[in-house]
C-alpha positions in Angstrom: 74.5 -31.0 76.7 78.1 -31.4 74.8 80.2 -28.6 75.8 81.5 -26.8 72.4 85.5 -26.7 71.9 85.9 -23.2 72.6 83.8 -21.1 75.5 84.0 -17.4 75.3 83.2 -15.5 79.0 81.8 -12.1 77.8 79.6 -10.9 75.1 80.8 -7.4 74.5 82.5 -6.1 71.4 85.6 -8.1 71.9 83.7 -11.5 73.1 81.3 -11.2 70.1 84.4 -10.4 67.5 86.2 -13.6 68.9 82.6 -15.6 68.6 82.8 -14.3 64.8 86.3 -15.1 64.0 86.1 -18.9 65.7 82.4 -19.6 63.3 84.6 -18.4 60.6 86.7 -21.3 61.2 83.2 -23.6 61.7 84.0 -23.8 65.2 81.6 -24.7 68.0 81.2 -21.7 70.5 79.6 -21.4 73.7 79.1 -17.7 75.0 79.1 -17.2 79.0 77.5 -14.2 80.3 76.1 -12.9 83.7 72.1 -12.3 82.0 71.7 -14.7 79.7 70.9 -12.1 76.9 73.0 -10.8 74.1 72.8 -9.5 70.8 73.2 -13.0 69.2 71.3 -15.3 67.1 68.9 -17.6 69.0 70.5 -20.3 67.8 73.8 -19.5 69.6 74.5 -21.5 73.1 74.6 -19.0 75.1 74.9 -19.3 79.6 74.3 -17.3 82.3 76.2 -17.1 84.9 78.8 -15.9 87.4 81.9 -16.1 85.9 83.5 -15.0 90.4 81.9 -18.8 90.7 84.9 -21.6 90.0 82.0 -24.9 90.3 80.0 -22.5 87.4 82.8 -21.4 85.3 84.3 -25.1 86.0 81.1 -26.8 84.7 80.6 -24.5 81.8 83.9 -25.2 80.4 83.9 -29.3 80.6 84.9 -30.7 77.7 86.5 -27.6 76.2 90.0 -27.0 74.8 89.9 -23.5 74.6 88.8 -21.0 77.3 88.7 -17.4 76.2 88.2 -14.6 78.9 87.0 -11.4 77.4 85.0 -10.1 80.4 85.2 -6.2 81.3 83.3 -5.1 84.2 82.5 -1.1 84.7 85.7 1.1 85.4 84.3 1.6 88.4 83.9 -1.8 90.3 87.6 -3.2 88.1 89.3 -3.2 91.5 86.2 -5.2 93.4 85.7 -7.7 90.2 88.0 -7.8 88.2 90.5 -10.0 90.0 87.6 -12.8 91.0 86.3 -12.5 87.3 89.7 -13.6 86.4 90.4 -16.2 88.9 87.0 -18.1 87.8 87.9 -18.3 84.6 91.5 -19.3 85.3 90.2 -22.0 87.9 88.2 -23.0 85.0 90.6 -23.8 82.1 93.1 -25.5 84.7 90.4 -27.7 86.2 89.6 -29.1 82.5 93.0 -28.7 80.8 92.1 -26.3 78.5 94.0 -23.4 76.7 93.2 -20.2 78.6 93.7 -17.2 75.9 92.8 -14.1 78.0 92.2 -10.0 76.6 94.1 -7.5 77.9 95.0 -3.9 77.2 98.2 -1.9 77.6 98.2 0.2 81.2 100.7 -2.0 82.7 103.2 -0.5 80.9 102.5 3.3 81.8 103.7 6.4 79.7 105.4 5.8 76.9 108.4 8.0 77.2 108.9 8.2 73.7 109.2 4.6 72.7 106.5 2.4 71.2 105.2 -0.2 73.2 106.5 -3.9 73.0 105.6 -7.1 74.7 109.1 -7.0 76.4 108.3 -3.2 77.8 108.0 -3.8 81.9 105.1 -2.9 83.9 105.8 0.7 85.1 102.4 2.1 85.6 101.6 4.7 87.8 97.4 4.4 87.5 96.0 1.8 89.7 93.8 0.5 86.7 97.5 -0.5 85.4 99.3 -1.7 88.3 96.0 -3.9 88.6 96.2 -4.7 84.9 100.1 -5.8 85.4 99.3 -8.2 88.9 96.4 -9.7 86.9 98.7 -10.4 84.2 101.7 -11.7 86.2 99.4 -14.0 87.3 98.3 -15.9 84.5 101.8 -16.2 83.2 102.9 -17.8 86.5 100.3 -20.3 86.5 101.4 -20.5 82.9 104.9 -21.0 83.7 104.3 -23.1 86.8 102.4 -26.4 84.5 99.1 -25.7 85.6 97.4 -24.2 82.5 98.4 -23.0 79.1 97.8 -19.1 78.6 98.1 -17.1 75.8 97.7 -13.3 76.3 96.4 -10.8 73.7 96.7 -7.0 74.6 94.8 -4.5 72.3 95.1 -0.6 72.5 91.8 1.9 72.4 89.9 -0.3 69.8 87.0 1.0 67.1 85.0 -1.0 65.2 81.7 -2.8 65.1 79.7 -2.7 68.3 82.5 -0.6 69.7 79.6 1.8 70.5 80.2 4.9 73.8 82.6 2.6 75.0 85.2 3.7 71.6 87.0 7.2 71.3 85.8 6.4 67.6 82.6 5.3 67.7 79.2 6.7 69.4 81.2 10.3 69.3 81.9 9.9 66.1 80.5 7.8 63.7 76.7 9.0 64.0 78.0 12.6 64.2 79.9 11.9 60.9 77.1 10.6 58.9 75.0 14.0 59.7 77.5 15.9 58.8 77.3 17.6 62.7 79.9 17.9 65.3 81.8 15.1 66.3 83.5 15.5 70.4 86.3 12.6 71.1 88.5 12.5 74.3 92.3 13.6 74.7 94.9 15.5 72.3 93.5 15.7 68.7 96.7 16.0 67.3 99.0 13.1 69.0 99.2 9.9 67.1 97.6 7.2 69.0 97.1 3.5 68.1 93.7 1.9 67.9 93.1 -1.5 67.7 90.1 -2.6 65.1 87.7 -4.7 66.8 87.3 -7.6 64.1 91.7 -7.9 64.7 91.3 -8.3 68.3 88.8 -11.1 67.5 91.0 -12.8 64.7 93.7 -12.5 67.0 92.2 -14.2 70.0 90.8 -16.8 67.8 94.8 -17.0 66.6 96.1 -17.7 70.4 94.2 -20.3 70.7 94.8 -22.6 68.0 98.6 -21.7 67.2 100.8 -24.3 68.5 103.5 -21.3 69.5 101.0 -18.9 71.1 100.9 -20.5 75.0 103.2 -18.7 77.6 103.8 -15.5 75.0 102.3 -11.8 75.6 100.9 -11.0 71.7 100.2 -7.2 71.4 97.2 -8.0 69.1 97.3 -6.3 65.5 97.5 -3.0 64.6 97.8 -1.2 61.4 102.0 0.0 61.6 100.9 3.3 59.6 100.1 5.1 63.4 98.1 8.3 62.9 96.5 11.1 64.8 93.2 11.3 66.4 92.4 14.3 64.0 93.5 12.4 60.8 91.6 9.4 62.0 88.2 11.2 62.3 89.0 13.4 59.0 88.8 9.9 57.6 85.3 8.9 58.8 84.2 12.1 57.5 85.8 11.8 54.4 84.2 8.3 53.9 80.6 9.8 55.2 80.9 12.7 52.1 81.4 14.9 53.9 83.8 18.4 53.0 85.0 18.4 56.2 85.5 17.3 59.4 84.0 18.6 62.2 85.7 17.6 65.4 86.7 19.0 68.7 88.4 17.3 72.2 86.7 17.7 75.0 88.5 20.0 77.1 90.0 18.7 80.1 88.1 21.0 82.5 85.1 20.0 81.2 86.0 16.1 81.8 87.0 16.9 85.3 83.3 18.3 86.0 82.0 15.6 84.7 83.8 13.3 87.1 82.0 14.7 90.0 78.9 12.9 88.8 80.0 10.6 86.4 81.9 7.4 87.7 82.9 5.9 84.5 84.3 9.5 83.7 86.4 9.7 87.0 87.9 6.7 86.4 89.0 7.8 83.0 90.9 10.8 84.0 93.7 8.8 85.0 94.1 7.4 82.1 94.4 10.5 79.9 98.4 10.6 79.6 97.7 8.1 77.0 96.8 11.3 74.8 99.3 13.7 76.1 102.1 12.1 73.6 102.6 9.4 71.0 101.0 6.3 72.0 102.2 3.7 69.8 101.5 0.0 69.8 103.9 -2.1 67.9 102.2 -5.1 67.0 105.2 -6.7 64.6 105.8 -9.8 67.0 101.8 -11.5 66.1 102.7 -10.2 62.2 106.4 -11.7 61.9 105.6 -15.0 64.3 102.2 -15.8 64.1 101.3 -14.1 60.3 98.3 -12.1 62.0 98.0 -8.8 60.1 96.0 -5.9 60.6 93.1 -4.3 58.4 94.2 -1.5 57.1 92.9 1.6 58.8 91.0 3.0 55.9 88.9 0.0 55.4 88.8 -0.6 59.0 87.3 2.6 59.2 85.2 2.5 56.1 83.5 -0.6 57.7 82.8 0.7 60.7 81.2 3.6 59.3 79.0 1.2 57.1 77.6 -1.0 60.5 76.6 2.6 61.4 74.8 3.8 58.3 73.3 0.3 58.1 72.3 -0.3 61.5 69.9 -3.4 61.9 67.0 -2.7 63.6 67.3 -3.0 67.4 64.3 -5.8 67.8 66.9 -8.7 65.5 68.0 -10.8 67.9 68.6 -11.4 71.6 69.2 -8.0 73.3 
């Protein structure tokens, strides 16, 4: 079997948005999972596999000239998987010369302290979900800067969006609530403005890095809409769009999220990770605009659409699942 030009490892919400934006272009794409099933067209090549595995991930990719690594494992196991996940891929792309264009997010830089966040910020976390972030990241750009591969890094904030689903402060919480005019619950400080990324962005983005000539050895924060805005205003939106008077919204109190941590893994890992709520959390994303001309949806239609994949769910037997 020919190897499409670009392999994407992952098939959540930010793998399948990158799929999307390279068949936009009428590029071939080959999706790499660890099952084998996603929610994808049969028609889609689509491998299973373990992406820890260098021979797999390097025999997967041959042939390719563009690797994408999108993979996310559980909050829980990042410190055991993570790292290996990475190196597989990155084994991968150098073995057959390929670009390497690899998703990140934005812990390595820690609190804000006032200031919005720039690819030049340096890595000054205090979680160990960020100081993990900032040695997997470090180590891309050395192999970058060393000859052996060409990488390109994207880093999103919180994203929303299409199949953005529990895993989005703006999506299972919200959404569905909006649409029956019930309760919506979201995590940290309703009133702070906080950037989130819009999932379809993230995915043009990525699909940006790794065809512009000037995108290889660069950190791209990817786009965000520059018009930053409250958690509050952001769900008074939603409900807006979903007709209804008003929104009906409340945070999670912390105390709450702390009980749940006792039994809940995913939530104990996130309780680290609340100071991103505690002030403004602003993502400049002007580099990608001014350098690479990648712009972000604005946030009303971002929203808007989201709400629509939610009102117009398909049914749940279309597809591989």
């Amino acid at each position: 079997m020919t190897t499409p030009r670009h392999v994407v490892f992952g098939t959540g919400a930010i793998g399948l948005a990158t799929f999307d934006a390279l068949r936009r272009r009428g590029e071939t794409v080959r999706l790499v999972n660890r099952s084998g099933h996603a929610r994808v067209p049969d028609d889609v090549d689509l491998v299973a596999g373990d992406a820890r595995d260098p021979a797999f991930t390097t025999a997967v990719t041959a042939g390719a000239g563009v690797v994408y690594q999108t993979l996310n494992p559980p909050y829980a196991e990042w410190t055991e998987q993570f790292p290996a996940l990475q190196a597989g891929v990155l084994a991968a792309a150098e073995a057959n010369g390929a670009r390497l264009v690899s998703m990140e997010n934005v812990y390595m830089y820690g609190r804000p302290a006032g200031r919005p966040l720039t690819e030049d910020r340096a890595h000054d976390a205090h979680t160990r979900k960020g100081q993990l972030r900032g040695r997997m990241s470090r180590e891309l750009l050395a192999a970058h800067h060393a000859g052996r591969v060409q990488v390109a890094i994207g880093r999103a904030s919180d994203y929303f969006g299409p199949r953005g689903g529990a895993q989005s402060n703006l999506g299972d919480r919200v959404m569905p609530a909006a649409l029956a005019g019930k309760s919506a619950t979201v995590l940290g400080r309703l009133d702070q403005p906080h950037t989130y990324t819009y999932i379809p962005d993230i995915g043009e983005g990525l699909a940006v890095l790794g065809e512009h000539p000037d995108a290889p050895g660069e950190v791209w924060h990817l786009p965000n809409d520059p018009d930053t805005r409250t958690t509050r205003q952001l769900v008074e939106t939603v409900y807006r769009h979903a007709g209804q008077p008003r929104a009906r919204v409340r945070a999670l109190p912390p105390l709450v999220l702390r009980g749940l941590a006792w039994v809940n893994p995913t939530v104990r890992e996130l309780l680290e990770m609340q100071y991103q709520f505690e002030e403004p959390f602003i993502v400049d994303s002007s580099k990608i605009a001014g350098k690479l001309d990648v712009h972000a949806t604005p946030l009303d239609q971002a929203l808007a659409d989201t709400l629509a994949t939610y009102r117009h769910r398909p049914p749940a037997a279309v597809g591989r699942s």
